[in-house]
C-alpha positions as CSV (number, residue, x, y, z in Angstrom):
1,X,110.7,134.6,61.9
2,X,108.1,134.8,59.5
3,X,107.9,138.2,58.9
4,X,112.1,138.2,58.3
5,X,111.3,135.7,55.9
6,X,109.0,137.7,53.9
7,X,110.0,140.8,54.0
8,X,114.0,140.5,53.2
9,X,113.6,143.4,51.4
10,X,94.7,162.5,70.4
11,X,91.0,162.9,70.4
12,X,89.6,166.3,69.8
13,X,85.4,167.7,69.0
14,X,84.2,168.1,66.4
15,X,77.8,165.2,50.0
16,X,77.8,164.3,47.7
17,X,77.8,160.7,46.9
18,X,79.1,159.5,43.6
19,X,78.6,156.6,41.7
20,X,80.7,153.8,42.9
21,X,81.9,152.9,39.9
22,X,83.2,156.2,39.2
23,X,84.9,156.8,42.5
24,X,86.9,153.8,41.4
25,X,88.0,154.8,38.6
26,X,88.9,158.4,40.0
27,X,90.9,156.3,42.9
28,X,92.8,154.1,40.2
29,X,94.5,157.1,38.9
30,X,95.6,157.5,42.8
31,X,99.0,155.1,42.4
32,X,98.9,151.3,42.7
33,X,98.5,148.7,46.0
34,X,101.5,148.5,48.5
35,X,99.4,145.7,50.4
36,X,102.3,143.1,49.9
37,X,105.1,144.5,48.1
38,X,106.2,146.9,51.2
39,X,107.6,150.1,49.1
40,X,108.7,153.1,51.1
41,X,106.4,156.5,50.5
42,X,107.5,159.0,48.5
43,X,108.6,160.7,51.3
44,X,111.0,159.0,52.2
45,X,115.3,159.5,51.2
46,X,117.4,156.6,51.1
47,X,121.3,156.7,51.6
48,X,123.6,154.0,52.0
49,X,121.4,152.1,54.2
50,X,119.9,154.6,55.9
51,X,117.3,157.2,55.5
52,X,115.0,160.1,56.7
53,X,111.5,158.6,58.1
54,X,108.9,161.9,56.8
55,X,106.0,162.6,58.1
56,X,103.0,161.1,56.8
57,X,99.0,160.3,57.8
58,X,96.9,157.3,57.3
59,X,93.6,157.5,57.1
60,X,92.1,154.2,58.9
61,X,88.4,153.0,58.4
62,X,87.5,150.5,61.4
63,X,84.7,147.7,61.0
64,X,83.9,147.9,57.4
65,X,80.6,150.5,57.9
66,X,78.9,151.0,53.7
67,X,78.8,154.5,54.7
68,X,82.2,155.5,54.6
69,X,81.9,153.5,51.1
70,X,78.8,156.2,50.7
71,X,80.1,159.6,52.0
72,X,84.1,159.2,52.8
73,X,85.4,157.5,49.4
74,X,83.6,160.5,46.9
75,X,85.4,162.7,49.0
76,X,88.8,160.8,49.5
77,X,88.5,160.4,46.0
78,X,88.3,164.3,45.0
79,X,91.4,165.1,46.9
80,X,93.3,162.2,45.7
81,X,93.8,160.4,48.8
82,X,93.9,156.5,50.4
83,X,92.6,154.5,52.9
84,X,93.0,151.6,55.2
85,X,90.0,149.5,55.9
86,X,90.0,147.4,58.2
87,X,86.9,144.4,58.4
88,X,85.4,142.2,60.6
89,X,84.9,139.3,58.5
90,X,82.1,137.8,59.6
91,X,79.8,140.7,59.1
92,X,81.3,141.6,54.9
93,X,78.0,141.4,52.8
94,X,75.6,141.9,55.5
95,X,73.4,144.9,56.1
96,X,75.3,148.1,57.0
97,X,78.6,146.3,55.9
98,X,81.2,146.3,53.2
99,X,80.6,143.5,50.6
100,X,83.5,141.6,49.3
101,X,83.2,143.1,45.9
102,X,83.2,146.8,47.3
103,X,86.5,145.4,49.3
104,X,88.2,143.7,46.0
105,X,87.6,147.2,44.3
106,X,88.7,149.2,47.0
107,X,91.9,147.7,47.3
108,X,92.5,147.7,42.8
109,X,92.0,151.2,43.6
110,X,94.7,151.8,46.0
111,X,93.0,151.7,49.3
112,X,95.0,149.1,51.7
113,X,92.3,146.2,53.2
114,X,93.3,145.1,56.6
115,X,91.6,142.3,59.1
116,X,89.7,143.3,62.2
117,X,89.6,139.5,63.2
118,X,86.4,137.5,62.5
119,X,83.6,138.5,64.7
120,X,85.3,141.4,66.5
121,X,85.7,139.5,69.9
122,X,88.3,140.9,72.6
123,X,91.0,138.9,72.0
124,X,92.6,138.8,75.5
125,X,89.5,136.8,76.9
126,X,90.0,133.5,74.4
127,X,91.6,130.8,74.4
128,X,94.8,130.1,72.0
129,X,92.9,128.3,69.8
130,X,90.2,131.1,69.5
131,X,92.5,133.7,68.9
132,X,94.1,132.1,66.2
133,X,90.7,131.6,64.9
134,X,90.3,135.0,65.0
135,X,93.4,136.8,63.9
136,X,94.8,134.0,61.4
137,X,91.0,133.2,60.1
138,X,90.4,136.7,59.5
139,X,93.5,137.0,57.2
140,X,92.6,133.2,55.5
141,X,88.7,134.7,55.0
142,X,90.1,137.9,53.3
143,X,92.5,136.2,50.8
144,X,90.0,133.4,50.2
145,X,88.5,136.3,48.6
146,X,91.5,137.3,46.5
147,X,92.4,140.5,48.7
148,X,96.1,140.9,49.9
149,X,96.1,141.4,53.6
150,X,99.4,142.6,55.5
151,X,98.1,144.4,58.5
152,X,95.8,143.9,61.5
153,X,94.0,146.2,63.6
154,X,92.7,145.0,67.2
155,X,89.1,144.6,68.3
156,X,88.2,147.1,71.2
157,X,92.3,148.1,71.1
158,X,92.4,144.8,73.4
159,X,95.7,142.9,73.0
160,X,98.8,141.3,74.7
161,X,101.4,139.5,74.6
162,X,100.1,136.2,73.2
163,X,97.5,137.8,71.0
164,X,100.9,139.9,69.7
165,X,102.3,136.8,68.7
166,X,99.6,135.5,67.2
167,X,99.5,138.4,64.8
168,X,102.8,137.9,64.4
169,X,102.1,133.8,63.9
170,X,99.7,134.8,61.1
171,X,102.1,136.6,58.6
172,X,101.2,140.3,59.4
173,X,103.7,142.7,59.2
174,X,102.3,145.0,61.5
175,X,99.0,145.8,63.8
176,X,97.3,149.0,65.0
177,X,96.1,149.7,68.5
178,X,93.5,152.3,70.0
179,X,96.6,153.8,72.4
180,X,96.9,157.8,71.6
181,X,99.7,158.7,69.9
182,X,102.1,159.3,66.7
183,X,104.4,155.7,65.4
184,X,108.5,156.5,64.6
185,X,110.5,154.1,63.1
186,X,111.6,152.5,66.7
187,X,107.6,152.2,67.7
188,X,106.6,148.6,68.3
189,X,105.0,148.2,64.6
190,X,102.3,145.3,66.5
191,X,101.3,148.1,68.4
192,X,100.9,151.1,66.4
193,X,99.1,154.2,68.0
194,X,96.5,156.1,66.6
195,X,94.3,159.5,67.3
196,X,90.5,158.7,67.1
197,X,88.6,160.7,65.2
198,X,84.9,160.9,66.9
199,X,82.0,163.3,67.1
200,X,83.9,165.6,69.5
201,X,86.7,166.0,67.1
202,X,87.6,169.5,66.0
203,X,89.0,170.4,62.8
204,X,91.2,172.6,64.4
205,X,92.7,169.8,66.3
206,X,93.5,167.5,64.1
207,X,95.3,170.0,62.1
208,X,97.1,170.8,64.8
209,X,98.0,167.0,65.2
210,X,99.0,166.8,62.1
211,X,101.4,169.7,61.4
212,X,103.1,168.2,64.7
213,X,103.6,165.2,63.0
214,X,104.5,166.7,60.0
215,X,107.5,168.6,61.8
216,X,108.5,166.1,64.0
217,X,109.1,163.8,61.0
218,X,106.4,160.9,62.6
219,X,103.5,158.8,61.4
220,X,99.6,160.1,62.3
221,X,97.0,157.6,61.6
222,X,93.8,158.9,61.9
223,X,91.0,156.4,63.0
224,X,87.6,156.7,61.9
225,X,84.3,154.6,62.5
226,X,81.6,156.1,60.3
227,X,81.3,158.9,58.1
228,X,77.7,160.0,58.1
229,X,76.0,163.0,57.6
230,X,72.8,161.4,58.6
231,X,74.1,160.3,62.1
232,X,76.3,163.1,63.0
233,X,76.8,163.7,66.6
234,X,76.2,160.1,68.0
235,X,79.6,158.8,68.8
236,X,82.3,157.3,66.7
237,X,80.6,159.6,63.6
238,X,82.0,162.8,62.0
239,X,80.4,164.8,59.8
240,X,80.7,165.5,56.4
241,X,81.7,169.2,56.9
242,X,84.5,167.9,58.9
243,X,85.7,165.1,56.5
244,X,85.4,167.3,53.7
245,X,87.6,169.8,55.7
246,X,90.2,167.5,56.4
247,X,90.7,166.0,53.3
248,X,90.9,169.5,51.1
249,X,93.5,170.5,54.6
250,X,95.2,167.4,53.5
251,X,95.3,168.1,49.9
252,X,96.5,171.7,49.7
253,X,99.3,171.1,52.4
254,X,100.6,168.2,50.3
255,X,100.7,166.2,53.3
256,X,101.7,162.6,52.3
257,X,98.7,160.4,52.8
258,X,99.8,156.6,52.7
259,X,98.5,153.2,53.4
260,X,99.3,151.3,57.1
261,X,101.6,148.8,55.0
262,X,103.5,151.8,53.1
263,X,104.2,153.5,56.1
264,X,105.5,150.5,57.7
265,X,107.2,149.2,55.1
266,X,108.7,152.9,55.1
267,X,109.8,151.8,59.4
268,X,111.4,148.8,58.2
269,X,114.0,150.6,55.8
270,X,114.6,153.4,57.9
271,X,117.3,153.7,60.5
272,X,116.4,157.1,62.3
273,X,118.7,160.2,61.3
């Protein structure tokens, strides 16, 4: 299997923008990229062959919207914290979008870049040769612009069997759904669950969410569409006040904040305690 071969190693509801290039260079200091070279977090305790899988968050950006670039990054970036973006490739450079040079500096910074297939299409409904279009051209489009891409996240949440594989096919170590939930070590890694993070989300709740995971040892990703002071309360945005909140909640509790490819990477060396 590919992926052998490579690797031998809940919804709740309810700025200040920097210069870019000084959010990068705040981000640098953050650590290096863990798109490829799969390195457990720091969370994590080895012991002959075995180890403890922590509890961790991941912060997931879905679609590639500029203003997550214009209001989430200044603020990831004064708490010390990464991301995982994942893009539709098709849409990179146009208005509202990510360009490939805000990607490319994203990911030098430490943020993880994932693909979101090419034109955000629901899988399920294509043919074979479509999906691999879509899932394996997403990944080709990304590198062809020197980013290292490692995990996938589906359009709509819409996936099954065969579009599984075809992740798989593509070289992906792992791929995140829109199902509710917290990942282990023994989740299905091509099917990772998520807690979205919309306009009806509560601070309160998500703290909540993530303490749990904290104390139960498990993986939250939180999933976000836009950031957006301007739009808040139209759905799929938070606020400011609220992403602010959650990233200085974050910060003080010292809660391990990793990329989608560190925390599987951290899956694939653990055996449960």
């Amino acid at each position: 299997m590919r992926v052998a071969q490579q690797m031998m190693c809940l919804a709740f509801g309810r700025g200040l923008v920097a210069p870019f290039s000084i959010i990068l260079i705040s981000l640098g200091a953050i650590g290096a990229t863990a798109q490829t070279t799969l390195m457990p977090p720091s969370g994590s305790s080895t012991a002959t062959g075995r180890c403890s899988f922590k509890g961790m968050v991941s912060l997931n950006f879905d679609d590639g919207n500029v203003d997550v670039l214009q209001y989430a990054v200044p603020i990831m970036r004064s708490s010390a914290l990464v991301g995982t973006f994942y893009v539709v490739t098709d849409r990179i450079g146009t208005r509202g979008y990510l360009s490939a040079s805000d990607l490319n500096e994203l990911q030098r910074a430490g943020n993880e870049i994932g693909a979101h297939t090419r034109k955000h299409r629901d899988l399920t409904l294509l043919s074979e040769d479509d999906v691999r279009n879509e899932v394996a051209g997403s990944k080709a489009a990304l590198g062809a612009m020197g980013l290292d891409v490692s995990t996938f996240a589906y359009p709509f949440g819409s996936f099954n069997g065969r579009v599984e594989q075809a992740v798989k096919d593509a070289g992906f170590v792992g791929a995140r759904s829109t199902n509710s939930g917290t990942n282990t070590p023994s989740t299905d890694r091509f099917a990772l669950l998520r807690l979205d993070m919309n306009d009806a989300t509560t601070l309160e709740g998500v703290e909540a969410a993530i303490q749990g995971a904290i104390t139960k040892n498990e993986w939250l990703i939180l999933a976000f569409h836009h950031v957006n002071g301007a739009y808040a309360g139209r759905p799929k945005v938070v606020d400011l006040v609220f992403f602010r909140g959650l990233a200085e909640y974050l910060a003080e509790r010292q809660v391990p904040v990793v990329t989608n490819t560190q925390a599987i990477s951290s899956m694939l060396n653990c055996i449960p305690d």
